[in-house]
MDAnalysis code that builds the backbone (N, CA, C; Angstrom):
import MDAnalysis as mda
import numpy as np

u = mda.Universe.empty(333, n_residues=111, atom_resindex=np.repeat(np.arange(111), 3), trajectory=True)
u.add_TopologyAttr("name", ["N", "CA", "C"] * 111)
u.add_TopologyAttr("resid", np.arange(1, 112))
u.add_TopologyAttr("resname", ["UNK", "UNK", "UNK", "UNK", "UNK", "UNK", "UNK", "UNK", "UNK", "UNK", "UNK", "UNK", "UNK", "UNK", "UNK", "UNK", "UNK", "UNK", "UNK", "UNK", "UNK", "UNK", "UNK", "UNK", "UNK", "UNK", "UNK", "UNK", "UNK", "UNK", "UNK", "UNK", "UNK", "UNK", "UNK", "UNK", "UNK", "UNK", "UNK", "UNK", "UNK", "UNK", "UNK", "UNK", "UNK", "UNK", "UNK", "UNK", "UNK", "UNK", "UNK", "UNK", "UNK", "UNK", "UNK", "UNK", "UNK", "UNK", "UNK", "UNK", "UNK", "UNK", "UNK", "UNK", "UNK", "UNK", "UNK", "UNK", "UNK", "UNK", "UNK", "UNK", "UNK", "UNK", "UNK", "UNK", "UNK", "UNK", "UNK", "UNK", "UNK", "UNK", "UNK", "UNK", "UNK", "UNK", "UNK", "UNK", "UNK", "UNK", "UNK", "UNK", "UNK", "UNK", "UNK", "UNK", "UNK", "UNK", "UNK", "UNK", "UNK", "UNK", "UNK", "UNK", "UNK", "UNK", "UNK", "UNK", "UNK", "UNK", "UNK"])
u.atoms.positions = np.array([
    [5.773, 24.788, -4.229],
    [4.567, 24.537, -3.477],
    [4.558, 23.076, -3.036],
    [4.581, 22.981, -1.923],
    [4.674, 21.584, -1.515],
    [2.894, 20.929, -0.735],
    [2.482, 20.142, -0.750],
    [0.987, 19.234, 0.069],
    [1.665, 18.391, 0.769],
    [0.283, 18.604, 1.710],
    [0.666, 17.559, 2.674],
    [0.006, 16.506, 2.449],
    [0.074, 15.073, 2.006],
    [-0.239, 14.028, 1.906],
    [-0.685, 12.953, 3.163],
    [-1.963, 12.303, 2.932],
    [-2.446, 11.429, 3.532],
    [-2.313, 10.079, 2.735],
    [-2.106, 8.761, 3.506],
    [-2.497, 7.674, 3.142],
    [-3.783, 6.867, 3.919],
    [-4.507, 5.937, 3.173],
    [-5.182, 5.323, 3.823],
    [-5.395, 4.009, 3.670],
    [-5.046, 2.892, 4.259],
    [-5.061, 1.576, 3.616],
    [-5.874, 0.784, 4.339],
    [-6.783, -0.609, 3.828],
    [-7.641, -0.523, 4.279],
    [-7.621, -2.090, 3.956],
    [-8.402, -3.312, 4.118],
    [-8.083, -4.498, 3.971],
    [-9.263, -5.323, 3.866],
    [-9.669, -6.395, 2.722],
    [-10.693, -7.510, 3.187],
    [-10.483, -8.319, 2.479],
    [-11.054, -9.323, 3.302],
    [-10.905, -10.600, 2.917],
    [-11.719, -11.790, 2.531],
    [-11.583, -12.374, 1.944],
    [-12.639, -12.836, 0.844],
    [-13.284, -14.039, 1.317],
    [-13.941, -13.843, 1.995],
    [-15.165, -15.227, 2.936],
    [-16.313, -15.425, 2.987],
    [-17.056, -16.498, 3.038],
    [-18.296, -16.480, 2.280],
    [-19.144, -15.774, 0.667],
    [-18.235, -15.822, -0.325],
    [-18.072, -15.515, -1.042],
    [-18.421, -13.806, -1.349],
    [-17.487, -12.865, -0.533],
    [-17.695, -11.888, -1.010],
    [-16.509, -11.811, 0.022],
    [-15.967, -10.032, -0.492],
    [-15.163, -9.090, 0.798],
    [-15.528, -9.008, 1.666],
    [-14.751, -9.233, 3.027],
    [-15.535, -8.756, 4.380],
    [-13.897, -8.116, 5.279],
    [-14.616, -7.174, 5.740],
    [-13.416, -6.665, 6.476],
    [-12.913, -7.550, 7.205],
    [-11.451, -7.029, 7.252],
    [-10.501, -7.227, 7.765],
    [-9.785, -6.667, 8.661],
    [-9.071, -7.009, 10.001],
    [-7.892, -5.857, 10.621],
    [-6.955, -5.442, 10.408],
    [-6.665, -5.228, 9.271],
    [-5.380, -4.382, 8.462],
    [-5.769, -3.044, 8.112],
    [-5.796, -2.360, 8.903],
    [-5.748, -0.822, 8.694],
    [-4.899, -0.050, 8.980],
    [-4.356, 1.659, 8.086],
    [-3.893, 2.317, 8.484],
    [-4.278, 3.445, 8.064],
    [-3.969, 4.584, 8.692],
    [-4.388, 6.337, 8.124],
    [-2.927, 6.724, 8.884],
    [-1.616, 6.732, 7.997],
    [-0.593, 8.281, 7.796],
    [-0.568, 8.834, 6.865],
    [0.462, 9.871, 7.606],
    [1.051, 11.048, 7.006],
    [2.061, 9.978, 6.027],
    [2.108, 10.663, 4.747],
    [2.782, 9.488, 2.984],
    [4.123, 9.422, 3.826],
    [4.598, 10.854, 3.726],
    [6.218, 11.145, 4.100],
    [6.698, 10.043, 5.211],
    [5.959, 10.100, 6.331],
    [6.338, 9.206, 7.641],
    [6.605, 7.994, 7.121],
    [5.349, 7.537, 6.440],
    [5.094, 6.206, 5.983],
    [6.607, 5.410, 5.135],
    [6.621, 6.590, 4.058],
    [8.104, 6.231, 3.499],
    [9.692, 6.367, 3.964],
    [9.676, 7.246, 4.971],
    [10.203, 7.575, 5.921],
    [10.894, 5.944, 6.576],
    [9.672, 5.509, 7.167],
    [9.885, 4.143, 8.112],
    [9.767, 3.089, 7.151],
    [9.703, 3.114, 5.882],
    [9.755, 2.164, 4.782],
    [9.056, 1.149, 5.161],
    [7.415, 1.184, 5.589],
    [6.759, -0.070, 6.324],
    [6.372, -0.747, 4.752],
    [6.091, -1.850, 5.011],
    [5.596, -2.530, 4.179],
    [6.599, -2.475, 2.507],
    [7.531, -2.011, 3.237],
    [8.604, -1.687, 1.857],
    [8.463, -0.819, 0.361],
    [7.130, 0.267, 0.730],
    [7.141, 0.885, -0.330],
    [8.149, 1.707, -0.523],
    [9.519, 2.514, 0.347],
    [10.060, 3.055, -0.582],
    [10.920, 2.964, -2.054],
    [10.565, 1.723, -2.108],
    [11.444, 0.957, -3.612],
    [10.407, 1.712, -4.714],
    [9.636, 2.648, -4.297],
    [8.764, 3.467, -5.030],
    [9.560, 4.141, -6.263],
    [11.111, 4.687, -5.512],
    [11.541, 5.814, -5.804],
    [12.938, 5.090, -6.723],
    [12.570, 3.483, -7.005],
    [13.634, 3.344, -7.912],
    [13.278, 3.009, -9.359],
    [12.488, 3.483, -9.656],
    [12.176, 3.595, -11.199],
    [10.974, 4.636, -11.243],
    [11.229, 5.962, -12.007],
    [10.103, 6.880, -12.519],
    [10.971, 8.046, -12.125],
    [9.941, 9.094, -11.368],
    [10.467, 10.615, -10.977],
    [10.067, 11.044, -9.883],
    [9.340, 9.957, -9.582],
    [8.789, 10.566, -7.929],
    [9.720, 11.175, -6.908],
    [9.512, 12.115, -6.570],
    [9.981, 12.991, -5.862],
    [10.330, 12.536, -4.173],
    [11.445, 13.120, -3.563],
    [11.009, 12.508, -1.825],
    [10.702, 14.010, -1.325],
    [10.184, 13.253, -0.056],
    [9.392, 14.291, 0.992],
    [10.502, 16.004, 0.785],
    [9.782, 16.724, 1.287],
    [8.834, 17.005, 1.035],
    [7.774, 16.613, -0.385],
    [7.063, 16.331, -0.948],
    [6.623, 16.542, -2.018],
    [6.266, 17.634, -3.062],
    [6.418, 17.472, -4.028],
    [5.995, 19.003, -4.945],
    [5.218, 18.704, -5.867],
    [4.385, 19.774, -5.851],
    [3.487, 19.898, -6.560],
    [4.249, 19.246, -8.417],
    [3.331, 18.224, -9.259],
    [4.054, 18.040, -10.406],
    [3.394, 16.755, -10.969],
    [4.157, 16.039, -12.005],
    [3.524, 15.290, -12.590],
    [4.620, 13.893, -12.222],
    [4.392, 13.010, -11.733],
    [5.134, 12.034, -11.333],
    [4.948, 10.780, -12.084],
    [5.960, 9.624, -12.661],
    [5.830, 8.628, -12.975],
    [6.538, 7.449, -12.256],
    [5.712, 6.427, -12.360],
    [6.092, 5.314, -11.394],
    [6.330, 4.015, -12.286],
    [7.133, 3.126, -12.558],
    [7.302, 2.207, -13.266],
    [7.745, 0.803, -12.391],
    [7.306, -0.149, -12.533],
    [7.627, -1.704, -12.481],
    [8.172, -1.492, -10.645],
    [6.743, -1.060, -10.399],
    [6.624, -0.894, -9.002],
    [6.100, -1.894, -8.328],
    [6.302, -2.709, -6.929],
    [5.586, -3.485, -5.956],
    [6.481, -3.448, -4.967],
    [5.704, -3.595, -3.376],
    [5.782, -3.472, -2.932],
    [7.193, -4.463, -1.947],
    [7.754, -4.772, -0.921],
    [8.845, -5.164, -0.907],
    [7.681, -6.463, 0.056],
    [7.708, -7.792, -0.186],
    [7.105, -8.524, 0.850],
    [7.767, -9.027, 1.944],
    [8.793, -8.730, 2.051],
    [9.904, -8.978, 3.419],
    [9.413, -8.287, 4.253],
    [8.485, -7.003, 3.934],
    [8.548, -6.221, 5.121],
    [6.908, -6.457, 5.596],
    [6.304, -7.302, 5.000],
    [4.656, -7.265, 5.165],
    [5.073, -8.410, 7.166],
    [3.571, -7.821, 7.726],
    [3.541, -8.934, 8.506],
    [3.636, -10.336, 8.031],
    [4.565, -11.116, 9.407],
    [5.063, -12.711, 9.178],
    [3.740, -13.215, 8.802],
    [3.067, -13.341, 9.670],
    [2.237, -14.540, 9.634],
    [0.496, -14.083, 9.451],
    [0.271, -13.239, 8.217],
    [-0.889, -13.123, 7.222],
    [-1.867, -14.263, 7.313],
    [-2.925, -14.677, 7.396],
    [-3.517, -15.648, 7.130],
    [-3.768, -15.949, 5.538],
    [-3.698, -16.940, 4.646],
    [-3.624, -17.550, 3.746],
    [-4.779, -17.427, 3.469],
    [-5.369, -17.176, 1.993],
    [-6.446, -16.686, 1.231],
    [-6.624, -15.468, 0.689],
    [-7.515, -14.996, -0.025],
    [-7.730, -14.018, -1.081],
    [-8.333, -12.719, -0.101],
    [-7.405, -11.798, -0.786],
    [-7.673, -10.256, -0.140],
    [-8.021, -9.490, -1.018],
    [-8.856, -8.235, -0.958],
    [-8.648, -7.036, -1.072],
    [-8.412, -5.797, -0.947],
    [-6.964, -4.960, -1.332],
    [-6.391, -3.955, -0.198],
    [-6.461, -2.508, -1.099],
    [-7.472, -2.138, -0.422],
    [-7.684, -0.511, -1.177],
    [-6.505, 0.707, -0.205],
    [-5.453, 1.156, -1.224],
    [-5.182, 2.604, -0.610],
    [-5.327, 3.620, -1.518],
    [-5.846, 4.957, -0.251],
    [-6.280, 5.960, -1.141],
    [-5.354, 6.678, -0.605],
    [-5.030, 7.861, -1.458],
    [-4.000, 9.153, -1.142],
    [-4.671, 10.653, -1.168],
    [-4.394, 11.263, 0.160],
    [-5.021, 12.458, -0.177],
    [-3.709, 13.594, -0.291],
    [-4.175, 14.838, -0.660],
    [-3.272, 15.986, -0.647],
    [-3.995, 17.063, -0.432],
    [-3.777, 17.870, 0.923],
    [-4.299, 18.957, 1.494],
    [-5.686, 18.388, 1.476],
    [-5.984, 17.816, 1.817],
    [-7.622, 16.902, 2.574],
    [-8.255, 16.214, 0.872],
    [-7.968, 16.513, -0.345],
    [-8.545, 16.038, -1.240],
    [-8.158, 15.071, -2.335],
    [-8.714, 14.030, -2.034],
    [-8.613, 12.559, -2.592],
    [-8.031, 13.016, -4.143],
    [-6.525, 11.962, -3.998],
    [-5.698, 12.340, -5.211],
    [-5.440, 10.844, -5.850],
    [-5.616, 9.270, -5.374],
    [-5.360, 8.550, -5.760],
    [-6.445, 7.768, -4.770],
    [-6.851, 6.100, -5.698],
    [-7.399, 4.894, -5.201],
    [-6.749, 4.206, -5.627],
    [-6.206, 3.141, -5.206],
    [-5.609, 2.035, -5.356],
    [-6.201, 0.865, -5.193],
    [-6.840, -0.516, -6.013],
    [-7.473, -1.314, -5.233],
    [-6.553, -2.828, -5.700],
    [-5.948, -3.537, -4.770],
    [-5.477, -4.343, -5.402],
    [-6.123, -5.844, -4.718],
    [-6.651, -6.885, -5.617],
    [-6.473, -8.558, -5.547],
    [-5.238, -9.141, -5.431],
    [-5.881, -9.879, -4.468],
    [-4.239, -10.715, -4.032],
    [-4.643, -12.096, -3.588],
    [-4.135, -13.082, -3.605],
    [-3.586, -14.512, -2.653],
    [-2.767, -14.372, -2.236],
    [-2.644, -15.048, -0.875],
    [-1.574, -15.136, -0.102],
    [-1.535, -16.897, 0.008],
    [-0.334, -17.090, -0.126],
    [0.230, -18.896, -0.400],
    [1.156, -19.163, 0.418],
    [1.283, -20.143, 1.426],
    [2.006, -20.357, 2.064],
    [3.221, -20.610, 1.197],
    [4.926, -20.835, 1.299],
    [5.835, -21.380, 0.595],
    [5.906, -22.747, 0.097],
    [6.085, -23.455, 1.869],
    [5.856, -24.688, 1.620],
    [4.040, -25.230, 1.399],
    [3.961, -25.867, 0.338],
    [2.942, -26.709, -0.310],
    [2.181, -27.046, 0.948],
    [2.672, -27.779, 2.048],
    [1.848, -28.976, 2.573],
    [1.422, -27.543, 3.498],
    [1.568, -26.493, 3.936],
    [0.165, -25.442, 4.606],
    [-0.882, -25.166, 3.650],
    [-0.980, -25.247, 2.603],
    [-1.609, -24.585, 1.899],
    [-3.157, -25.414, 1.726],
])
C-alpha cells in the first residue's frame, strides 16, 4: 500500500520581537521534492530505514539527520528564523516539524 505524500514548508522571521512571515514558501508532492534533492534533504536516506518513493505504508526511522546547506538559497538574509514543515499522506496531517535557527554570515565583519 503505498500514500501519496504532501509537504509544506513555511518560514518567519524574527522582527520586532516576535515571528513574522516570511517569503519562503513551499507546498510539494515529498517524492518530487526528494527527487530534485532541493534544499538537500535527500541525505534523509543515509542513516535509518526510510524508504524511497514510492513510499510504503510502515514504521520508519531517521537518525543524525540535517539538512545539506549547500543547497539552501545563496544569499538568506542574516537573523533568527522560524521554519515549520508539515507532511501530509492521502490529505491527512502525518508530521510538524518546527525548527529555530540563525543564520551567520561566515566572514565576521557582515555580521
Amino acid at each position: 500500500m503505498t500514500f501519496t505524500f504532501q509537504s509544506q514548508l513555511f518560514s518567519k522571521m524574527f522582527l520586532s520581537n516576535t515571528y513574522r512571515e516570511f517569503p519562503l514558501a513551499f507546498q510539494r508532492n515529498l517524492c518530487d521534492l526528494l527527487e530534485t534533492n532541493e534544499f538537500g534533504i535527500e541525505n534523509v536516506f543515509s542513516c535509518g530505514n526510510v524508504s524511497r518513493c514510492p513510499i510504503e505504508k510502515g514504521y520508519y526511522i531517521m537518525c543524525n539527520w540535517g539538512p545539506d546547506y549547500n543547497k539552501f538559497p545563496p544569499l538568506l538574509v542574516k537573523g533568527r528564523y522560524q521554519v515549520d514543515l508539515i507532511f501530509y499522506g492521502d490529505g491527512a496531517l502525518i508530521s510538524n516539524f518546527s525548527w529555530f535557527m540563525k543564520i551567520r554570515y561566515k566572514n565576521p565583519a557582515l555580521n
